[in-house]
Steps between C-alpha positions, in 0.01 A plus 500: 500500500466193744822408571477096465588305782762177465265143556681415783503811685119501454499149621698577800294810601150308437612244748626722736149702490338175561740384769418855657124497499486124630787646814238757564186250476666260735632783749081598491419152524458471900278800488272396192455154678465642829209670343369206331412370825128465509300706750190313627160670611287280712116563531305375793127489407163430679401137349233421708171587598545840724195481651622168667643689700346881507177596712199369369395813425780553219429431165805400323555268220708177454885557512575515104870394606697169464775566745835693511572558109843562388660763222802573363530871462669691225724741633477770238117474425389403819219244310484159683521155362279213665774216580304276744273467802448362819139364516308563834197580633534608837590887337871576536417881530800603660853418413828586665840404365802426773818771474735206347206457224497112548137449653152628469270549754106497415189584717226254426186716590260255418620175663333359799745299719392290800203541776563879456513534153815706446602633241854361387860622357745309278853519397635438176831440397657691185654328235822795446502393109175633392307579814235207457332434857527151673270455836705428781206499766186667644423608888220633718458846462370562874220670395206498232543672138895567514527796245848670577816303561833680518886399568650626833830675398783254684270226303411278772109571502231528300219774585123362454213768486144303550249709373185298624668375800602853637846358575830503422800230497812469504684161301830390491731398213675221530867473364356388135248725457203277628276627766447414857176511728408857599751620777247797659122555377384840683128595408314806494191615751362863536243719395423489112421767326221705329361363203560850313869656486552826681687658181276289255433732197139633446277233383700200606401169564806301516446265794744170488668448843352652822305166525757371741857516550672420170877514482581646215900516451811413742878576435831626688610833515837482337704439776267185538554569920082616436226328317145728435225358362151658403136434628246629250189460711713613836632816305846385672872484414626276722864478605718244684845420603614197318714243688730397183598208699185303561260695276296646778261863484478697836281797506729846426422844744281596356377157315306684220383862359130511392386665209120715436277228536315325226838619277645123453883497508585254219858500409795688617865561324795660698698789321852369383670775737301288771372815677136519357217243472218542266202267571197521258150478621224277304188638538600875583715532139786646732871472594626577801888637553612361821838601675706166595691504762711199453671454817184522706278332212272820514296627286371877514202623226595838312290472171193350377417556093245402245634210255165632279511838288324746649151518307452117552141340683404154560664212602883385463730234689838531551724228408912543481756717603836585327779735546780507204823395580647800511237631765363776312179357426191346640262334277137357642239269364097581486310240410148576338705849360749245308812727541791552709529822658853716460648679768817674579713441794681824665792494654298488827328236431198675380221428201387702225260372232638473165253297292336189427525204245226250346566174581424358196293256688286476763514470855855531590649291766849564550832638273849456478810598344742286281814488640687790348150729582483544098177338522143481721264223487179534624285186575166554392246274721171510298685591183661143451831671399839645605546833351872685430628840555835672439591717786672848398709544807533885483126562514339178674279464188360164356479439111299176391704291263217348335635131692241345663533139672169237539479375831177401674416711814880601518604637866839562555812509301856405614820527260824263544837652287688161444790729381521674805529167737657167246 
């Protein structure tokens, strides 16, 4: 038998179960809104004609983009929601976010700027509510087709890589986030290289960059005292001292390490334990293991590996770089194979193959993780689309989640947390 419980007891006890669970919602409050934050993806995009600017003998078609397009990203799913854009044609195709997440930085590869025709680079101020973009100015790029831009660590200096100019700059930031006139332009000379790749796999012909000198990528080690930037058609890393005062390069002993020729350094990422450097070659399909010596700003050559399984022919570029945040993997980008390669990191530093991933698009440019490294999203150039990935963290594996994103000619994809900086 149920004993039967007096009205007012019942009464009392209700309320006190409610008074209970809304103490426990509001103690769980700060986290739940914390959370509600919205995280923003931005997606630079190509969004005008390429060949503008590429060799005449490259056949590309018109830039499908409209600008940098903005998302708000679901945490659990990963799926992205279109919440606005910022129309241009002078493709944004490289974005860079400041540490303080309060300005944007854009490369404008397809602008022509004065007598010389520069390319240019713009800031944009962040509105800290829900991450909507408002231009704040735009600046010479000191050199032609600007494709790489990247924040020097103290903050002070933005890092220009001019593809078709063969140059790099170096801007300052000015106390509220708008740009200054280039503070150092230092630009390339030497011998280019072969038109095929030394490690090219068998039936190749991947030829994009050994033209001329093309600057591919520039950024500071992570003590920022060193900046290194890539010359695809040199087959160069170079590396300077940086003069955090007055934003001046001077050539480091040795000022570069040359890689097989024809191979076509790309893109580089240091190791979090800041000990290694992995740089990823174009036209060979490789990646190269450099030692860093990070008080000398030297780098030493220890491994070279295929980014392409071991049965593949033809022809392939290689696009991005990756390492997981917890530096125990490397992931790499082949363009023409649609997939991201999977390797291992040792605890020397060394690569082992683990497997590759479709795309789910084609022609992938570049990745990146969310945030918390839950999620990968690779912009697919030709595809018209962002595609997502959930990383499992014990095996470096990528699972598709079925999310994709339309974007026209998307290029690179940068991530803002407001919960982690309002």
């Amino acid at each position: 038998m149920i004993p039967l419980v007096p009205r007012c007891s019942f009464l009392k006890t209700s309320v006190a179960a409610v008074a209970s669970i809304f103490l426990i919602a509001a103690l769980l409050q700060p986290h739940s809104s914390h959370a509600a934050e919205p995280l923003i993806a931005y997606v630079g995009t190509f969004s005008s004609p390429l060949r503008d600017v590429l060799p005449t003998q490259v056949d590309l078609p018109p830039g499908n983009g409209r600008g940098i397009q903005l998302f708000n990203v679901d945490r659990a799913t990963g799926a992205m929601k279109p919440i606005g854009i910022v129309e241009s044609g002078t493709s944004p195709s490289c974005l860079a976010v400041n540490a303080a997440g309060t300005c944007l930085y854009s490369a404008n590869e397809t602008d022509h700027v004065g007598d010389n025709k520069e390319g240019s680079v713009s800031a944009y101020a962040i509105n800290r509510k829900d991450g909507q973009l408002k231009l704040l100015n735009t600046v010479r790029s000191g050199g032609a087709g600007p494709t790489y831009v990247s924040v020097h660590p103290k903050g002070h200096f933005l890092l220009v890589a001019n593809y078709f100019g063969g140059s790099v700059a170096v801007v300052s930031i000015l106390p509220d986030g708008r740009l200054g006139e280039p503070t150092e332009v230092k630009t390339d000379t030497g011998k280019i290289g072969p038109a095929r790749a030394t490690n090219a796999p068998p039936g190749t012909f991947a030829f994009s960059g050994h033209d001329r000198t093309h600057v591919h990528m520039v950024q500071a080690d992570p003590s920022g005292r060193f900046v290194l930037h890539v010359d695809l058609g040199l087959d160069k890393i170079f590396i300077w001292k940086f003069d955090e005062q007055h934003g001046k390069l001077s050539p480091s002993d040795p000022p570069a390490v040359t890689l097989p020729p024809g191979d076509g350094p790309r893109h580089f990422y240091f190791h979090p334990s800041g000990h290694w450097l992995y740089s990823i070659q174009e036209e060979a399909s490789t990646i190269v293991l450099f030692d860093y010596d990070a008080a000398a700003g030297r780098l030493t050559p220890r491994q070279t590996i295929s980014t392409l399984p071991p049965e593949f022919a033809g022809s392939n570029f290689c696009s991005e770089i990756l390492i997981s945040p917890d530096g125990r993997f490397i992931y790499a980008g082949n363009r023409m194979h649609d997939s991201i390669a999977i390797f291992s990191i040792a605890p020397d530093g060394e690569l082992s193959y683990i497997a590759e991933t479709w795309t789910r698009g084609n022609y992938p440019r570049s990745f990146s993780f969310d945030p918390t490294g839950e999620f990968l999203y690779c912009c697919n150039q030709r595809g018209d689309n962002v595609t997502i990935f959930r990383v499992d963290h014990k095996t470096g594996a990528l699972t598709f989640t079925g999310h994709y994103a339309p974007v026209g000619n998307p290029s690179m994809i940068v991530f803002l947390d407001l919960a982690k900086s309002n």
